[in-house]
N, C-alpha and C positions, 0 to 999 in steps of 0.2 A: 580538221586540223588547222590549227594556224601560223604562219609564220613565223613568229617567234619560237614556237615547237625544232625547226629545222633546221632555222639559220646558223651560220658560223658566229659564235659572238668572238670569234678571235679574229679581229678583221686589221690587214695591216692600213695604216694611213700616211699623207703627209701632208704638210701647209699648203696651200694654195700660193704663196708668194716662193716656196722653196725653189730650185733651178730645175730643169727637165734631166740633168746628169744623175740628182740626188733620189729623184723617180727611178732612176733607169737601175741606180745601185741597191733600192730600199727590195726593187721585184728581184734580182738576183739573190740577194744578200737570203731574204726570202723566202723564194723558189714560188713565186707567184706571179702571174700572168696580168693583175689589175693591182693598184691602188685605189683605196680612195681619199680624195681629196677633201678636205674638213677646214673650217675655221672655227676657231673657239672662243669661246666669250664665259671667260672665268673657269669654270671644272665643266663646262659642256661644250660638247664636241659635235658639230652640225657638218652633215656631209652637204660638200657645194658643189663635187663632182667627180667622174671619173676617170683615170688616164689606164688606158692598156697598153702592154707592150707594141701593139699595133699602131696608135695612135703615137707613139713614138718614130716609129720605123715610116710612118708614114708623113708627120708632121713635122718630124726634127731630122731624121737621119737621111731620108729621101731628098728632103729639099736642103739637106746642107747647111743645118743652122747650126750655128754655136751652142751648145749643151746648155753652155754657163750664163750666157744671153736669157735664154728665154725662161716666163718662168714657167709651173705647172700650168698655172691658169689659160694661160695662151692655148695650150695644145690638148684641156680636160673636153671632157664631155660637158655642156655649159644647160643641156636638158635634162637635166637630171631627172631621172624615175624612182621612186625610193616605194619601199612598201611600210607598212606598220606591223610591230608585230601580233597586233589583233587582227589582219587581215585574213581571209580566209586564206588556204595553201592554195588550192588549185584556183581560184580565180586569179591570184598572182600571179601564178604558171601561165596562165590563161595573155596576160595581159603581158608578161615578159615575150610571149609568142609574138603577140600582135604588134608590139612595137622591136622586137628583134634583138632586145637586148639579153646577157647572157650571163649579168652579174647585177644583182639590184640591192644596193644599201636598205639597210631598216632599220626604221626609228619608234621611238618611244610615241605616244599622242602627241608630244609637246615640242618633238623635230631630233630630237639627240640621238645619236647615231649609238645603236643599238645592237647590229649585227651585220652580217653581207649572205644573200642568197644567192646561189650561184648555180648555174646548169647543171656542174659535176655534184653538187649536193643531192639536186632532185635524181639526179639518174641513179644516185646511189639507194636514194628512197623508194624507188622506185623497181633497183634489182635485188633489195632487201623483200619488199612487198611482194615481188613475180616467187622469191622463194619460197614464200612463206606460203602460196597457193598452191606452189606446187610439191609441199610438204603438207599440206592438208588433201591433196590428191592420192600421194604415197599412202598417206594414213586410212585413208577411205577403201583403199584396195586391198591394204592388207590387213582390213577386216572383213572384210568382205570373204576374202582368202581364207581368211578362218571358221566364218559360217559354212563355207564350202567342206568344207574338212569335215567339220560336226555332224554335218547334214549326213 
């Protein structure tokens, strides 16, 4: 499977120069826990990083800064990990592990921001999948059940 198979392509964003207040209203407004941050060069949309509601609480609101002062960039994720959507799924999974991140933008080959993969997407893949074996276990016994019967 590949990541473009799973990803959210409804992914919310904002500018990179916008304030940290404008972040903080776009996750409520929302009801989402990240952004991502993007610059755009004509109709493409390039993610340059990520802000979490955490990354707020810890960079702006902890230390007391003015909202309207600073902008997203100051307080984004500035290493961005992004996957492609030809990428395989679970070596993605694989590699969001290794580096601890828990929201990963994806892009077309060419960088343009494509989708967003996200923990709660996999887990959802993932208790759709546990269902589905253990609907192929139901099925297996109660046929089994029925050669009992016949016999």
């Amino acid at each position: 499977m590949r990541v473009g198979e799973i990803c959210n392509r409804d992914v919310v964003t904002v500018d990179g120069d916008a304030p940290l207040r404008e972040a903080a209203g776009i996750m409520r407004e929302q009801h989402v826990g990240s952004v991502v941050v993007v610059s755009r060069d004509g109709n493409v949309i390039r993610p340059i990083g990520v802000v979490t509601d955490r990354d707020l609480v810890v960079a702006a609101f902890a230390a007391d800064v003015d909202l309207d002062a600073v902008s997203i960039k100051d307080v984004m994720s500035a290493d961005l990990i992004v996957a492609t959507t030809e990428d395989d799924l679970w070596y993605t999974v694989q590699h969001m592990s290794d580096k601890g991140v828990r929201r990963l933008p994806v892009t077309d080959a060419a960088g343009a921001l494509q989708g967003i993969l996200a923990l709660d997407d996999l887990i959802e893949l993932v208790a759709e999948s546990m269902n589905n074996l253990a609907g192929l276990i139901r099925h297996g016994q109660q046929r089994e059940k029925r050669r009992q019967v016949r016999s």
